[in-house]
C-alpha positions as CSV (number, residue, x, y, z in Angstrom):
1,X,-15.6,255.1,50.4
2,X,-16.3,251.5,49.3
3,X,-18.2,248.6,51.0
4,X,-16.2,245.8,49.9
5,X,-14.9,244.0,52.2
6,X,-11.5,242.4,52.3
7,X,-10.9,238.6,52.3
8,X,-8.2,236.7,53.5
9,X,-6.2,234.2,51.4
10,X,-5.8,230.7,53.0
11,X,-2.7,228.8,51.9
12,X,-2.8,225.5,51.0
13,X,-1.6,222.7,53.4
14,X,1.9,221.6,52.5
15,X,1.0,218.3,52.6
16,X,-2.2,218.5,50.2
17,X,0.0,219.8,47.7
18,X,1.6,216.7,46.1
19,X,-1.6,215.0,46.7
20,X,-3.6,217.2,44.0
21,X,-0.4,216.8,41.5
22,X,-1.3,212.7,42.2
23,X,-5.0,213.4,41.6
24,X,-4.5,215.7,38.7
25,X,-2.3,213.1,37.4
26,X,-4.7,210.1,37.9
27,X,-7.3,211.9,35.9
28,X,-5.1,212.8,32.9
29,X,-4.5,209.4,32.8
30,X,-8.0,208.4,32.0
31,X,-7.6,209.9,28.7
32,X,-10.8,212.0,29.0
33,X,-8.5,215.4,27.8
34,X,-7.7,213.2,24.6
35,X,-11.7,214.1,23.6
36,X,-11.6,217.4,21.3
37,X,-15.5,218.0,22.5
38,X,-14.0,217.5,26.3
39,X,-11.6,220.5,25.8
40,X,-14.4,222.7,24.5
41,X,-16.5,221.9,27.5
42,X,-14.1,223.1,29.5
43,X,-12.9,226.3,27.6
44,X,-16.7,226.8,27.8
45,X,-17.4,226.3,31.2
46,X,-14.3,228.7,32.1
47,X,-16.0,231.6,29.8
48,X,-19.0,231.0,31.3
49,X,-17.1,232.2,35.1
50,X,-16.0,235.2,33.3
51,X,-19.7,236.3,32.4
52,X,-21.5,235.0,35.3
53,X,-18.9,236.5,38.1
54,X,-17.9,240.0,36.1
55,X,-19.1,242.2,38.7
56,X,-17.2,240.0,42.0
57,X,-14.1,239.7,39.4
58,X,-14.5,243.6,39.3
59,X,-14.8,244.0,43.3
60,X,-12.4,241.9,43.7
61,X,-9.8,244.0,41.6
62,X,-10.8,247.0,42.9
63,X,-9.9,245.8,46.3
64,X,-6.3,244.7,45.8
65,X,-5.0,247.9,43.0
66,X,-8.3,250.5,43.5
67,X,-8.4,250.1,39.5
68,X,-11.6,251.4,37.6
69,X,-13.9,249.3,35.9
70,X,-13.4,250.7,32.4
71,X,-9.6,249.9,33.3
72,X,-10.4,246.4,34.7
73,X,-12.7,246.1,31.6
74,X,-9.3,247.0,28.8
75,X,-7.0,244.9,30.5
76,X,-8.1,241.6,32.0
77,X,-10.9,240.9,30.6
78,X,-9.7,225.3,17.8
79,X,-9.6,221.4,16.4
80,X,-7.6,222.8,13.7
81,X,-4.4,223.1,15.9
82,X,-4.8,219.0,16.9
83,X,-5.5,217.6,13.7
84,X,-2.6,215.3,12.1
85,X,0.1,217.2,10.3
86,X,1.7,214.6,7.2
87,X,5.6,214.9,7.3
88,X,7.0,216.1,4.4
89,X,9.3,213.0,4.1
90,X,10.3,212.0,0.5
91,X,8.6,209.8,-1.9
92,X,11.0,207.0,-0.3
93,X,9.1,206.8,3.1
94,X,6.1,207.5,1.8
95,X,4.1,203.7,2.3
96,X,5.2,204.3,6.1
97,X,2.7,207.4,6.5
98,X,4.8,209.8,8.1
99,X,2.5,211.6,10.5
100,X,3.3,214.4,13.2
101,X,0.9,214.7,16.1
102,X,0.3,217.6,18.7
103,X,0.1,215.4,21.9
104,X,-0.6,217.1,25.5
105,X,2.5,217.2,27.4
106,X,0.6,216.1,30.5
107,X,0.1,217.4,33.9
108,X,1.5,221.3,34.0
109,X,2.1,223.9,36.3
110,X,1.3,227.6,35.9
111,X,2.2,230.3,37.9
112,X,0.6,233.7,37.8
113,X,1.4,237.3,38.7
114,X,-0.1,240.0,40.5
115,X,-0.8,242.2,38.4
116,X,-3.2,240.9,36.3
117,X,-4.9,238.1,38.3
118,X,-7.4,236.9,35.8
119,X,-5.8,237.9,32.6
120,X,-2.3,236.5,33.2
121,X,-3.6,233.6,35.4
122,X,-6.6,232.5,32.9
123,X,-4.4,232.9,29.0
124,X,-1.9,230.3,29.6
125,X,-4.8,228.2,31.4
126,X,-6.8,228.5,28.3
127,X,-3.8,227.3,25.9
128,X,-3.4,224.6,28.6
129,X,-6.9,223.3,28.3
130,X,-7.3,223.5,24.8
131,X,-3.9,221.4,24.5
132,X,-5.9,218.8,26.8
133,X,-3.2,219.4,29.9
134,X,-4.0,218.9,33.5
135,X,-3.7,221.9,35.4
136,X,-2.5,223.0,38.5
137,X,-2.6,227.4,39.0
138,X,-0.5,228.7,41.6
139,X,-2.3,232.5,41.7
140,X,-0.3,235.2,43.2
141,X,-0.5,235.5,47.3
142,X,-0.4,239.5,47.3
143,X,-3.9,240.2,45.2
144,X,-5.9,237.8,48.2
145,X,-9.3,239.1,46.9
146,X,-8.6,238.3,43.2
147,X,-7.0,234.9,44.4
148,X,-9.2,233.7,46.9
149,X,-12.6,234.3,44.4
150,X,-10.7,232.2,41.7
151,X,-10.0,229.4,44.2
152,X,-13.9,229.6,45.0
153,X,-15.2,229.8,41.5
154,X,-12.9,227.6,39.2
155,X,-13.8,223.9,41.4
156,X,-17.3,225.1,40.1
157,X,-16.9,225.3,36.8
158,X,-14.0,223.3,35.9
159,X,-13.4,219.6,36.1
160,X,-11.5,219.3,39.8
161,X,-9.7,216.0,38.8
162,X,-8.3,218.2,35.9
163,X,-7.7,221.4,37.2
164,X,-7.1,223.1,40.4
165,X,-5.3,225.8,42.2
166,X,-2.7,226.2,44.8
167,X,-2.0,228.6,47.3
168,X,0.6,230.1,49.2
169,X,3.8,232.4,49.2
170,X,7.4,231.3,49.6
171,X,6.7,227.5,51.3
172,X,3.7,226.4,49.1
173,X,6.0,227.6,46.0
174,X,9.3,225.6,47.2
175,X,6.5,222.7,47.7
176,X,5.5,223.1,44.0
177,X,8.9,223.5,42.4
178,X,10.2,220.2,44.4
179,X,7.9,218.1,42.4
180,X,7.9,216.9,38.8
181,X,5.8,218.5,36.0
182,X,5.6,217.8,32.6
183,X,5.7,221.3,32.2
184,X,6.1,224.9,34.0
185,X,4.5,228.2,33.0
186,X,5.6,231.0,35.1
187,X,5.0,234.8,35.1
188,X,7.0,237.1,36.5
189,X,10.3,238.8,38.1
190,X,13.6,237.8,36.7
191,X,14.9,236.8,40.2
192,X,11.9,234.3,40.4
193,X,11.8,233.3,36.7
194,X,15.8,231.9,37.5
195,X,15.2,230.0,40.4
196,X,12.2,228.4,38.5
197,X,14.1,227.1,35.8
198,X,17.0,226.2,38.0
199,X,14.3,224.0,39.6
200,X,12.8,222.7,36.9
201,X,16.1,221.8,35.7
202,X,16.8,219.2,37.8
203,X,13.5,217.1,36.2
204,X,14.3,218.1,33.0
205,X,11.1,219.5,32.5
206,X,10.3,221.9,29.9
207,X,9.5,226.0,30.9
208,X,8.1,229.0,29.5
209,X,9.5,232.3,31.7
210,X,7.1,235.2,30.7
211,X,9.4,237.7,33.1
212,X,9.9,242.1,32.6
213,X,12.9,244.5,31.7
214,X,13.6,248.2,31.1
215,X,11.4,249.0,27.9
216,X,12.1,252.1,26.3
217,X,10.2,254.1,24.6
218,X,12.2,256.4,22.4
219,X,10.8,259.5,20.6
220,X,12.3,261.8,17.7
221,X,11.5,265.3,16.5
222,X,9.4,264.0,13.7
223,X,6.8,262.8,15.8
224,X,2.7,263.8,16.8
225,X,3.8,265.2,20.2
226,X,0.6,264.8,22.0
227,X,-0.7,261.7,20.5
228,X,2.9,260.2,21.5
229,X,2.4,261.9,24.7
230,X,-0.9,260.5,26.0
231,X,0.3,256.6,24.2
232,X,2.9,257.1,26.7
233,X,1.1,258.4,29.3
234,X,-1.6,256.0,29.1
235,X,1.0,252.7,29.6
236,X,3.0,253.6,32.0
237,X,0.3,254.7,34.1
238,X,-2.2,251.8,33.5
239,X,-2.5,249.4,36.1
240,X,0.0,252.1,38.1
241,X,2.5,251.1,36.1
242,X,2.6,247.4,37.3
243,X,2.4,246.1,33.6
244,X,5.5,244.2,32.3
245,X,4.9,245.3,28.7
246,X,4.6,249.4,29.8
247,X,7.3,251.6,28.8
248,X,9.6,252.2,31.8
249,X,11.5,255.1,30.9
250,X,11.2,257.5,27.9
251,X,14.7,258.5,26.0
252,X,13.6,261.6,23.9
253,X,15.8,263.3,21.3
254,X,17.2,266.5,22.5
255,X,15.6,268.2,19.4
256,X,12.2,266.8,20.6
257,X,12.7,267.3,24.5
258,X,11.2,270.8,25.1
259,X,8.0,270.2,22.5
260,X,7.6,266.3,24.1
261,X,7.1,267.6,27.9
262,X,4.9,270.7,27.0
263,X,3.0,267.7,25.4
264,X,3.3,264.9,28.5
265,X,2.1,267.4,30.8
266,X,-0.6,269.0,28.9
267,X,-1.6,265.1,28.6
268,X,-1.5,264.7,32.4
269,X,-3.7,267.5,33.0
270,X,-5.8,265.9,30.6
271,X,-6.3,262.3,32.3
272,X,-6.7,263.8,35.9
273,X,-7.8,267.7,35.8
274,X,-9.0,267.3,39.3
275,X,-5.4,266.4,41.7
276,X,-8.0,265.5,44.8
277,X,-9.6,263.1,42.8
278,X,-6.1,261.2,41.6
279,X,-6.2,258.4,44.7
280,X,-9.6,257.2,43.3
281,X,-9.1,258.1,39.8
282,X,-5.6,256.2,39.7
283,X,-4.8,252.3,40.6
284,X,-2.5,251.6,43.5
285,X,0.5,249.8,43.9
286,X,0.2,246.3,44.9
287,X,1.3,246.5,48.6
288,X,3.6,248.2,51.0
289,X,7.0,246.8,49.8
290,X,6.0,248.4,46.0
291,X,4.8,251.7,47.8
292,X,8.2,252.0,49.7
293,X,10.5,250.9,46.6
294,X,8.4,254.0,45.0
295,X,9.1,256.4,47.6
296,X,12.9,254.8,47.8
297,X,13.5,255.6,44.0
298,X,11.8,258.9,44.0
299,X,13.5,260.0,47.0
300,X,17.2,259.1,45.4
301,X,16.5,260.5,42.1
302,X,18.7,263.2,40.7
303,X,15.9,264.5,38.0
304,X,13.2,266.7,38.4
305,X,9.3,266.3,39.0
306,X,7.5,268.1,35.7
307,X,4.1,266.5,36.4
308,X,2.5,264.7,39.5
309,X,2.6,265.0,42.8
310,X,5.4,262.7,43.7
311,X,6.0,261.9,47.5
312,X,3.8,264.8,48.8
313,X,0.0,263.3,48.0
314,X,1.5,259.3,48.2
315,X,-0.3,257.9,51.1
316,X,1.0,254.7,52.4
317,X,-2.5,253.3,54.2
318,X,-3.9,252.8,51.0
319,X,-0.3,252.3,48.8
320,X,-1.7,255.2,46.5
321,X,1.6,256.6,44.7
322,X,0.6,259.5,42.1
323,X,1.7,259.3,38.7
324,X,5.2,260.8,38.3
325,X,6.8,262.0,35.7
326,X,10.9,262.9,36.0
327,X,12.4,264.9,33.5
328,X,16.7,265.4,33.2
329,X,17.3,261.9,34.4
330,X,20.6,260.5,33.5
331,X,21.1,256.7,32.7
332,X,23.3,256.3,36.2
333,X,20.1,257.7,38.0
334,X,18.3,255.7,40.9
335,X,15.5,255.2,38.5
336,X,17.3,253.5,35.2
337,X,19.0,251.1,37.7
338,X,15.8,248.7,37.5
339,X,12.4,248.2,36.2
340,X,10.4,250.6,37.9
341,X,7.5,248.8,38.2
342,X,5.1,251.6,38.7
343,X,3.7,254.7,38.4
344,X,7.0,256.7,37.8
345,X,8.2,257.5,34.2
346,X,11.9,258.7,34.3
347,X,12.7,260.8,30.6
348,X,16.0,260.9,29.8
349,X,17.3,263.4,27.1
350,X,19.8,261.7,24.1
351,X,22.0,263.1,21.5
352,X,21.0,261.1,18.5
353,X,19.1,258.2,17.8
354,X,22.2,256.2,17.8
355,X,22.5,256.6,21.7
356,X,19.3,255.4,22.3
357,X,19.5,252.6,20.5
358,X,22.6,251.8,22.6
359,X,21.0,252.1,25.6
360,X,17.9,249.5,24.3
361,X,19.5,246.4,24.1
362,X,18.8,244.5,26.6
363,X,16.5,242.7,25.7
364,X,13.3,243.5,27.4
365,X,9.7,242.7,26.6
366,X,9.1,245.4,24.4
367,X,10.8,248.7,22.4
368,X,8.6,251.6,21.4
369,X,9.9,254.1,18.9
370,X,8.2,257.0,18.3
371,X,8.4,258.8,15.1
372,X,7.5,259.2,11.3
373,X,10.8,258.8,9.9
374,X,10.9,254.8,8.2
375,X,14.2,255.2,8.1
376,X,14.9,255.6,12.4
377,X,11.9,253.1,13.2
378,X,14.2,250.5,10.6
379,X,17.2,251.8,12.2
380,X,15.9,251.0,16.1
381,X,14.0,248.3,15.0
382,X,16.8,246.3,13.4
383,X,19.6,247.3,16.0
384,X,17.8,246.3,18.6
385,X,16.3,243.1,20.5
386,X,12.8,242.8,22.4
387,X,9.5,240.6,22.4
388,X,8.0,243.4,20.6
389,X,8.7,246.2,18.8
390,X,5.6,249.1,18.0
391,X,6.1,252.3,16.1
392,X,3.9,255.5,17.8
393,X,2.1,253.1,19.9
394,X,2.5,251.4,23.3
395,X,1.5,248.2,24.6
396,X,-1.5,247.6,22.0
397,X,0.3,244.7,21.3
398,X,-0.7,242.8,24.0
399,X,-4.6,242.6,22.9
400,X,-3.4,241.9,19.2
401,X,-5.0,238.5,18.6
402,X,-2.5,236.5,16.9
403,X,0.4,238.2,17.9
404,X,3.0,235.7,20.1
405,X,3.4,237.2,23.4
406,X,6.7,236.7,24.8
407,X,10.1,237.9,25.4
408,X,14.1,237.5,24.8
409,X,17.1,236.6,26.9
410,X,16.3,237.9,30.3
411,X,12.7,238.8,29.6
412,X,12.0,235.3,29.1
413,X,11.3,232.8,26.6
414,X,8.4,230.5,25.2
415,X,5.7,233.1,23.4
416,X,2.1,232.8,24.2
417,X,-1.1,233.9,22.5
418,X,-3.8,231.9,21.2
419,X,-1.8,228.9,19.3
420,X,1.6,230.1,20.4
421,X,0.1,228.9,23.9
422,X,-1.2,226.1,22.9
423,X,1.9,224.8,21.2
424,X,3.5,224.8,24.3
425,X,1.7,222.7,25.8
426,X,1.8,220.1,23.5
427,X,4.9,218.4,21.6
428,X,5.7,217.0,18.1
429,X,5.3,213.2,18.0
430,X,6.5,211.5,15.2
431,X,4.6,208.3,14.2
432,X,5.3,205.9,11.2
433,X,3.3,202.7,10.0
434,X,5.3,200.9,7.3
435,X,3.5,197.8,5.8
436,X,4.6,194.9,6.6
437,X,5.6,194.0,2.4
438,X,8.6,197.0,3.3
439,X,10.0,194.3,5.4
440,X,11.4,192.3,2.6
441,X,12.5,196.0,0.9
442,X,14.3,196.8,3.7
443,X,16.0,193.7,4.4
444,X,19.5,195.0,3.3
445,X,19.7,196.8,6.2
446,X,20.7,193.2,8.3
447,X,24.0,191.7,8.3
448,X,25.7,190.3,6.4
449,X,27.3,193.4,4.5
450,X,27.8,192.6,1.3
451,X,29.2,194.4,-1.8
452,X,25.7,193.9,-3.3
453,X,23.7,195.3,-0.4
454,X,26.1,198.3,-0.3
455,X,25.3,199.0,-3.7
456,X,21.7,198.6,-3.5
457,X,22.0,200.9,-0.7
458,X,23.6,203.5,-2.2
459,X,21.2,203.6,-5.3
460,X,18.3,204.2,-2.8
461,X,19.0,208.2,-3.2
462,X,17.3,211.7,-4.4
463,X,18.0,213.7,-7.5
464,X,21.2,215.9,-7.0
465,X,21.1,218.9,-5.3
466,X,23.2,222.0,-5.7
467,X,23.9,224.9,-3.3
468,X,25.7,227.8,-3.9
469,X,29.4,227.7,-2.8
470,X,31.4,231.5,-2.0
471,X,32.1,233.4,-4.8
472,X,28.7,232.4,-6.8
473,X,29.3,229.4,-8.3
474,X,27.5,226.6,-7.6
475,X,28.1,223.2,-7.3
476,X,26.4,219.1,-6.6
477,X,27.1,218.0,-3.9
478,X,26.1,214.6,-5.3
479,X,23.2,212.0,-4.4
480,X,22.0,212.7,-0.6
481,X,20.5,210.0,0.6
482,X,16.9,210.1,1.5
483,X,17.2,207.6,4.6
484,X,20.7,208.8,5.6
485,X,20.9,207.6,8.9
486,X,19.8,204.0,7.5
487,X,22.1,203.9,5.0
488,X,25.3,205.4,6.7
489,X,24.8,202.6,9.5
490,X,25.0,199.8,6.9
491,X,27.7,201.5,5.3
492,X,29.5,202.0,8.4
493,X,29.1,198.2,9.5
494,X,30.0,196.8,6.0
495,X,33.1,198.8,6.0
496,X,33.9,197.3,9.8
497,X,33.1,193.9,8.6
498,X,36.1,194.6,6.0
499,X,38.6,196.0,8.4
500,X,37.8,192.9,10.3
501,X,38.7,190.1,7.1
């Protein structure tokens, strides 16, 4: 039985809340984010609470999900990307120095999930930082331990008129959303992700929606049964299933059914041999409300239990739900009607290959095929639209360094991931110096329009250029103009002065 001892989460006082956006503002006004060696600092300081607090990150964890270290361990735990990028204008612009620079968007707003408090709550913070953003983290209100030993540790380490965290549930987040940011990071359900960007809507301000969906995982006859088995296994069950990147539901080909459940099971046996041990072995569902949607699902489900104790070992005083697996679910069961969002894997058996790829197009985080025919992962992979697509694997992707992070249509938009997450923070500026001798080269764009300036005008052009028409021939479409916009206004206003005389 553990020690730990729970904490409670404190919201923060309506009233403080616009106060710290005005702060946070102020100091991102100083300019000191502008400093490269500033941003490093930071990043730093923030890797320096991850090492010095690993064990109370891991208490704290194990009191809101009961998940194992080695779990915890898996799961949660550059000046190159600012530097000047030259435009590639043409030689005509050239003298003006057409420069783009990555500028920090300003003060932002991210909002975390529950499921993984410090991964999910510290990656977009990092991009945010190292784009020189002011923060302010809105941590989930349902993992209190997790949240309320961030809110103590990150005022420490980080630079509190840069940086600091909100919390609350429904209120604090209305309070939030009612005020202008320069940009909003949010993670998590659909529902939430729309009202979020409704929101931020009425500012105009720019959001990234990192949000969920049904991902299949779909599995042929050609397969390794028992490596595809325990892949499987493994993500749907990590976390208890609360992972928005973990296959929801397996569709298996009927050639593949019998071989793939002799295989699951064997796998489950595997990862918990002892059944007594599960509620300690196993993380738990985040709070009541998930344990009861579990037992709600479960309890309306037409399929059959092949592995897992189901509602019989569930105890509700510590939201422990077993691992479940359903086999001969059908696609109008009580279980394909959502994302599960836990420990229960429906499988549901398909004719063909064709079927399932029917069924996986909508668009969720991620689409796992499993099989060693090139020819059916092509045929899923092209058919079919999802942040992510792995062949005989499952959610690996998510520790892939380099890899954008991110979904499609209802799953969200705006990647993440290293530089995907720091680009979007920050935003193309355009910036042009031309000397002041162009003056005089430029001066035919003043009236008066004349015949002569018109003709200077259009000599200012680039080589032809031809593009292919329909049919494969190809033809010029004549000079384009390397300044058009400058040219078609004098143009346009020499040709008015005309109609006017």
């Amino acid at each position: 039985m553990s020690t730990l001892s729970k904490t409670e989460l404190l919201a923060t006082p309506l009233d403080e809340i616009p106060k710290i956006r005005l702060r946070l503002r102020a100091g991102f006004a100083t300019d000191r984010s502008r400093d490269i060696a500033y941003r490093k600092t930071q990043l730093a300081q923030l890797a320096h609470l991850l090492q010095d607090n690993r064990d109370r990150i891991y208490d704290a964890i194990k009191l809101d999900f009961n998940r194992a270290q080695l779990e915890t361990e898996m799961l949660e735990i550059g000046p190159k990307w600012t530097a000047p990028e030259r435009a590639p204008f043409s030689l005509n612009w050239r003298l003006s120095a057409p420069t783009i620079y990555r500028e920090s968007k300003g003060t932002v707003l991210i909002v975390g999930p529950f499921n993984y408090p410090v991964y999910s709550n510290f990656m977009p913070l990092i991009g945010a930082i190292s784009a020189g953003c002011a923060v302010v983290l809105k941590p989930s209100e349902l993992t209190p331990n997790s949240t309320a030993l961030l809110t103590e540790l990150l005022p420490k380490y980080l630079d509190p008129e840069m940086y600091a965290i909100v919390n609350g549930s429904i209120p604090e987040m209305k309070t939030l959303l009612g005020l202008q940011w320069d940009h909003i990071f949010f993670t998590g359900s659909t529902n939430v992700g729309r009202i979020v960007a409704k929101a931020a809507a009425e500012f105009l301000t720019p959001v990234s929606l990192e949000l969920g969906g049904k991902n299949a995982a779909i599995v042929d006859s050609t397969v390794d049964f028992d490596a595809a088995a325990r892949s499987i296994l493994w993500a749907k069950t990590a976390n208890s299933g609360q992972t928005c990147i973990a296959p929801d539901f397996v569709m298996v080909h009927k050639d593949a059914h019998d071989k793939f459940i002799t295989a699951i099971q064997t796998a489950y046996k595997q990862f918990w041999p002892d059944a007594a041990a599960q509620p300690e072995a196993q993380a738990h569902v985040v709070n009541n409300a998930a344990f009861k949607r579990m037992v709600d699902l479960l309890t309306r489900t037409k399929g059959t239990i092949v592995a897992g104790g189901g509602l019989e070992t569930a105890d509700e005083a510590t939201n422990y739900f077993p691992a479940t697996l359903v086999d001969n679910t059908k696609f109008d069961d009580s279980l394909m009607e959502h994302e599960i969002f836990g420990p229960i894997l429906p499988i549901v058996t398909v004719e063909n290959i064709e079927e399932a790829v029917e069924y996986s197009r909508t668009r969720p985080l991620a689409c796992y095929v499993f099989t060693n025919n090139s020819k059916v992962a092509e045929q899923v992979r092209l058919n079919t639209r999802s942040g992510a697509f792995v062949q005989n694997d499952a959610m690996i992707q998510g520790a892939m360094w380099g890899l954008p992070f991110g979904g499609v249509g209802d799953s969200g938009y705006g990647p993440q991931g290293g530089k995907y997450t720091f680009e979007l923070f920050t935003y193309h500026r355009a910036v042009a110096t031309p000397p002041g001798f162009m003056e005089k080269i430029l001066a035919l764009r003043y009236p008066p329009y004349t015949p002569t300036k018109l003709k200077l005008a259009l000599t200012a052009v680039s080589p032809k250029v031809s593009l292919p028409r329909a049919g494969g021939s190809s033809a010029p479409l004549g000079k384009m103009v390397a300044s058009f916009a400058l040219i078609a206004s004098i143009v346009a206003a020499y040709r008015y002065k005309l109609g006017q005389t």
